[in-house]
PATORMI-956644 format. One record per residue (C-alpha): chain; residue in three letters; residue number from 1; x, y, z. Coordinates in pm, 1 decimal. Layout:
<rs>
> A, ala, NUM, X, Y, Z
...
</rs>
This chain:
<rs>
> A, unk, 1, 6799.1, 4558.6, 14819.4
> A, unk, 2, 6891.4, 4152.7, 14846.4
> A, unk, 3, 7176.3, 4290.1, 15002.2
> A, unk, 4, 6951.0, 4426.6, 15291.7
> A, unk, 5, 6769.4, 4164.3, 15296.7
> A, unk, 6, 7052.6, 3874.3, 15299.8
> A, unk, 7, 7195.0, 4111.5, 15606.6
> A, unk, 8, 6866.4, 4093.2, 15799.4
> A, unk, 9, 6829.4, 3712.5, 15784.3
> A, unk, 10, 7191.9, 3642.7, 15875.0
> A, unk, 11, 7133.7, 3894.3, 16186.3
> A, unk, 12, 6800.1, 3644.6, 16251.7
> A, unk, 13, 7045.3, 3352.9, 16238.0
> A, unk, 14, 7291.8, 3534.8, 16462.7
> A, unk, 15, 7014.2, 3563.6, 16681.1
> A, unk, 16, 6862.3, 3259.8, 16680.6
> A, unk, 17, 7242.2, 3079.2, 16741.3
> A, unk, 18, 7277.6, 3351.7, 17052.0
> A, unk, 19, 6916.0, 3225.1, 17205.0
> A, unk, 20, 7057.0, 2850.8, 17141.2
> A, unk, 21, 7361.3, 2970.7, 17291.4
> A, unk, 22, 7155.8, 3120.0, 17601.3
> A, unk, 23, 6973.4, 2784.9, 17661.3
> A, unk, 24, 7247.7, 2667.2, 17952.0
> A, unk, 25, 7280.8, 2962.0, 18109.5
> A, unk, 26, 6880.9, 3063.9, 18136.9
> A, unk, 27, 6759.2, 2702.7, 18221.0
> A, unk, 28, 6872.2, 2668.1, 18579.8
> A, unk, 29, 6842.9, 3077.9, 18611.3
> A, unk, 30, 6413.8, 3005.4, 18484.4
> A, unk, 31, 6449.2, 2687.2, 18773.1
> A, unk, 32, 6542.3, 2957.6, 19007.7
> A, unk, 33, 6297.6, 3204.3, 18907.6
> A, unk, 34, 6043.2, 2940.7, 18977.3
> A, unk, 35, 6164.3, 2823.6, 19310.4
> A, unk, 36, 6130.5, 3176.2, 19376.9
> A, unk, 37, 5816.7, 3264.4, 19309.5
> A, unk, 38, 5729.9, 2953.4, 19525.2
> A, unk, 39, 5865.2, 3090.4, 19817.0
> A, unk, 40, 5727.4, 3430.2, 19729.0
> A, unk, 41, 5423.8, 3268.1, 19749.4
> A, unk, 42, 5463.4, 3041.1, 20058.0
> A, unk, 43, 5594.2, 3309.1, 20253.4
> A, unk, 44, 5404.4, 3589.9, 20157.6
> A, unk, 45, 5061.4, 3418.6, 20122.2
> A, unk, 46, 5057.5, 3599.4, 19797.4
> A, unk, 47, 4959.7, 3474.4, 19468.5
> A, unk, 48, 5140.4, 3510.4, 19162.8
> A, unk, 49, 4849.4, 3579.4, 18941.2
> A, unk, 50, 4998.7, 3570.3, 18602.4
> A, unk, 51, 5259.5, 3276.5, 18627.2
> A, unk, 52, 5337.5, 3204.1, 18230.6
> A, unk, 53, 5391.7, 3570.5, 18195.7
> A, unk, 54, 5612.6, 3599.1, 18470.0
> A, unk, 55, 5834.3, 3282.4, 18390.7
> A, unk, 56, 5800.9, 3447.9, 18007.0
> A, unk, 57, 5970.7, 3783.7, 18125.2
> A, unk, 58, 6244.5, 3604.1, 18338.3
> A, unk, 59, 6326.0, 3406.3, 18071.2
> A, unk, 60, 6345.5, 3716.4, 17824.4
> A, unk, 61, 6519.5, 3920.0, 18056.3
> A, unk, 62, 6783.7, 3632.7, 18093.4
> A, unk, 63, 6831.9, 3583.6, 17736.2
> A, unk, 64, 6885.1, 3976.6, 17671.8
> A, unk, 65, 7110.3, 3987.3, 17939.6
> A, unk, 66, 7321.3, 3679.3, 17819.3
> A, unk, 67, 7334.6, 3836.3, 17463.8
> A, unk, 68, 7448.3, 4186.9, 17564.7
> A, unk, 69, 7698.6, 4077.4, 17856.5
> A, unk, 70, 7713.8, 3774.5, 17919.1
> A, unk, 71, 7823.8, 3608.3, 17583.5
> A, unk, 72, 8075.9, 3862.6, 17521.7
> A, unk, 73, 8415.5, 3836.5, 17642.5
> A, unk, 74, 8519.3, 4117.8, 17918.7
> A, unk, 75, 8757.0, 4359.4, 17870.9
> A, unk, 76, 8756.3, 4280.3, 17421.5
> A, unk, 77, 8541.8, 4595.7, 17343.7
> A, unk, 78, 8555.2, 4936.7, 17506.1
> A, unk, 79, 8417.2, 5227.5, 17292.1
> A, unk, 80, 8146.9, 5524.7, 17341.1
> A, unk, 81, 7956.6, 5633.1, 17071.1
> A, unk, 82, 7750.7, 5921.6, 17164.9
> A, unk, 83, 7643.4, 6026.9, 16826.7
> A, unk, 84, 7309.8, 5858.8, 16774.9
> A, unk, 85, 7296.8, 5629.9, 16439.6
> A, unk, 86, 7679.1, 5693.6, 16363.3
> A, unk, 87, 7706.0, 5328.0, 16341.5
> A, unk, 88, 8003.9, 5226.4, 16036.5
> A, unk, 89, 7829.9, 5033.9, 15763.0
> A, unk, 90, 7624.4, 5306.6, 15545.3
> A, unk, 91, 7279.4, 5357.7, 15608.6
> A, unk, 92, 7162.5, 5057.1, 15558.5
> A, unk, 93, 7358.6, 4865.8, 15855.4
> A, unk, 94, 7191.7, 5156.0, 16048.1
> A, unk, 95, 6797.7, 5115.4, 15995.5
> A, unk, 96, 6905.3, 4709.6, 16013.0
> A, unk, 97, 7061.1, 4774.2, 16322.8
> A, unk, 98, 6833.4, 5015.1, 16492.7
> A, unk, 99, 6528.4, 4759.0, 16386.6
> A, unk, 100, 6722.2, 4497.6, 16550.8
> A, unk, 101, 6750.5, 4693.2, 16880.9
> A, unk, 102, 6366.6, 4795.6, 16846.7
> A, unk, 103, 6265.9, 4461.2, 16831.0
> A, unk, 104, 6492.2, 4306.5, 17114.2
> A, unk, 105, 6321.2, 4513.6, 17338.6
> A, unk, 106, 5913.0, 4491.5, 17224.4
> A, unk, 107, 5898.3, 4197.6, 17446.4
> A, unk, 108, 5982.7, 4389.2, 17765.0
> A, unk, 109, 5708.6, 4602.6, 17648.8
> A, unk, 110, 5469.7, 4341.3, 17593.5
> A, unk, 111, 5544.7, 4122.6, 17906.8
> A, unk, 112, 5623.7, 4373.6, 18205.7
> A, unk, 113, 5250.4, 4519.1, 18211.2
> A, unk, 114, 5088.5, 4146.1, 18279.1
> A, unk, 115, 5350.4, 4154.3, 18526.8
> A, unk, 116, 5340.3, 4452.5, 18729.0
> A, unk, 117, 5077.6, 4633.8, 18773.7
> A, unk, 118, 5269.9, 4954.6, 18755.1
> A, unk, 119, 5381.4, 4859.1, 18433.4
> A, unk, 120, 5006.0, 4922.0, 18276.7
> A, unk, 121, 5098.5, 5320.0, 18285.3
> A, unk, 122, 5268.1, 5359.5, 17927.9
> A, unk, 123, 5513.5, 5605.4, 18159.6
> A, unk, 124, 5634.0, 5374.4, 18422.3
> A, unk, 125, 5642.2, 5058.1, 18139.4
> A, unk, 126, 5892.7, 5271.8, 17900.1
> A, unk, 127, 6112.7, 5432.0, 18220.8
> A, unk, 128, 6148.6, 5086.8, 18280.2
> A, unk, 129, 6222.7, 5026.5, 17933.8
> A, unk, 130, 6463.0, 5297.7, 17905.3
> A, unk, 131, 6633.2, 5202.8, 18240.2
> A, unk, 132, 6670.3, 4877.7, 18135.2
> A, unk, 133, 6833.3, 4963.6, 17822.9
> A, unk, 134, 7065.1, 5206.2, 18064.1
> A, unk, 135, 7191.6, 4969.0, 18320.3
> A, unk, 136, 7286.3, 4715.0, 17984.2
> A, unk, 137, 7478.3, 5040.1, 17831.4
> A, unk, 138, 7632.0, 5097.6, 18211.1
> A, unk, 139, 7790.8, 4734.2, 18248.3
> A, unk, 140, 7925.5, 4724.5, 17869.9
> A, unk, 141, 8091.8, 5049.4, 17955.6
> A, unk, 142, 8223.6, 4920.3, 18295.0
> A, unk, 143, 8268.8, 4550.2, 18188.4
> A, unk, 144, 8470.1, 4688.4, 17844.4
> A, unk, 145, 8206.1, 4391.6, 17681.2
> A, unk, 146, 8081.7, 4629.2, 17415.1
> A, unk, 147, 7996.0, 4955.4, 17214.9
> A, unk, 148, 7820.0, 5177.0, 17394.6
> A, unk, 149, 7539.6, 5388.9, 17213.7
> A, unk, 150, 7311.6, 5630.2, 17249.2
> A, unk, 151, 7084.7, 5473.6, 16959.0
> A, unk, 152, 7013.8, 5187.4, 17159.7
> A, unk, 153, 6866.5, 5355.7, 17435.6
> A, unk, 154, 6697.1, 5557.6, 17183.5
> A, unk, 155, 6613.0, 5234.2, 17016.2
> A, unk, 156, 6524.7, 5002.8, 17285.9
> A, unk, 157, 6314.4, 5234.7, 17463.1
> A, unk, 158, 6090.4, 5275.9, 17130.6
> A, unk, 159, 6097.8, 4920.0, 17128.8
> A, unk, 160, 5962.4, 4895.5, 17480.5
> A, unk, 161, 5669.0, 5096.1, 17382.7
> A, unk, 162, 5617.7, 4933.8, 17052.9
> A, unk, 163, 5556.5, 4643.2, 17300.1
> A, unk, 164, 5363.8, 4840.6, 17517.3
> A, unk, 165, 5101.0, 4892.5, 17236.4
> A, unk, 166, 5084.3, 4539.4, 17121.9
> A, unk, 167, 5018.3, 4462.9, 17495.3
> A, unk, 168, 4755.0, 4675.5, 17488.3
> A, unk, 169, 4577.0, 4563.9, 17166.0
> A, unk, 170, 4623.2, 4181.1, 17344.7
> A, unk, 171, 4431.5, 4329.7, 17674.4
> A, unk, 172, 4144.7, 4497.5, 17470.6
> A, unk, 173, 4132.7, 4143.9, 17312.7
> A, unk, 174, 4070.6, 3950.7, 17562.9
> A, unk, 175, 3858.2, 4149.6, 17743.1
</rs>
């Protein structure tokens, strides 16, 4: 068991080191994201209604995307695992690493519905979810940047409605 558990918190430091790591490459993306939505509103005479969530989700979706391709050198990794949870490592490396890819993805969840109004219908939030997860898988596989698995589709896109829950016990709070 404190071998579980001494896994799990170097995985949080991993992650936390990988966020760090993400800081130059999201700041002038979130300055951009902002400009945008500037000119989105200029231009369109339409009003971002939900601003912090919005800048929230860009900056998410920046740091996923810098820790799955971007921070990974192209062409090291190229591997298909279509076996959901075949990962090496026993069964405990497994539930670790399927939690891990559960929770990467509860903010998606949580953050596209304040978003996009399409987003409140659980269906459209977790296809987005899902096809998030997909296009990730797709550019490891063409990029050679990483393992590509069926359990974290499976994973991520549980994770997305995980996060489509807690968005909805937020929403019946404040209202």
């Amino acid at each position: 068991m404190d071998e579980i558990i001494e896994r799990f918190f170097e995985h949080i430091e991993t992650l936390l080191f990988r966020l760090i790591e993400a800081a130059p490459f999201g700041i002038p993306i979130s300055i951009l994201v902002i400009v945008l939505m500037l000119v989105y509103e200029k231009v369109l005479n339409r009003r971002i209604t939900n601003k912090k969530m919005y800048i929230a989700l860009c900056i998410y979706m920046t740091v996923i995307l810098y820790m799955t391709l971007f921070s990974r050198k192209i062409g090291s990794i190229s591997k298909i695992d279509l076996i959901p949870f075949n990962t090496a490592g026993g069964v405990r490396y497994i539930i670790l690493y399927a939690v891990a890819n559960a929770l990467a993805f509860i903010p998606l969840g949580t953050l596209l519905p304040f978003v996009w109004n399409r987003a409140k219908n659980v269906k459209v939030c977790v296809l987005m979810g899902f096809l998030m997860s997909l296009f990730i898988e797709t550019m490891q596989l063409i990029l050679c940047c990483g393992v590509v698995q069926t359990e974290d589709l499976i994973m991520n896109t549980l994770g997305t409605y995980i996060g489509y829950i807690l968005y909805r016990v937020i929403k019946n709070k404040r209202v």
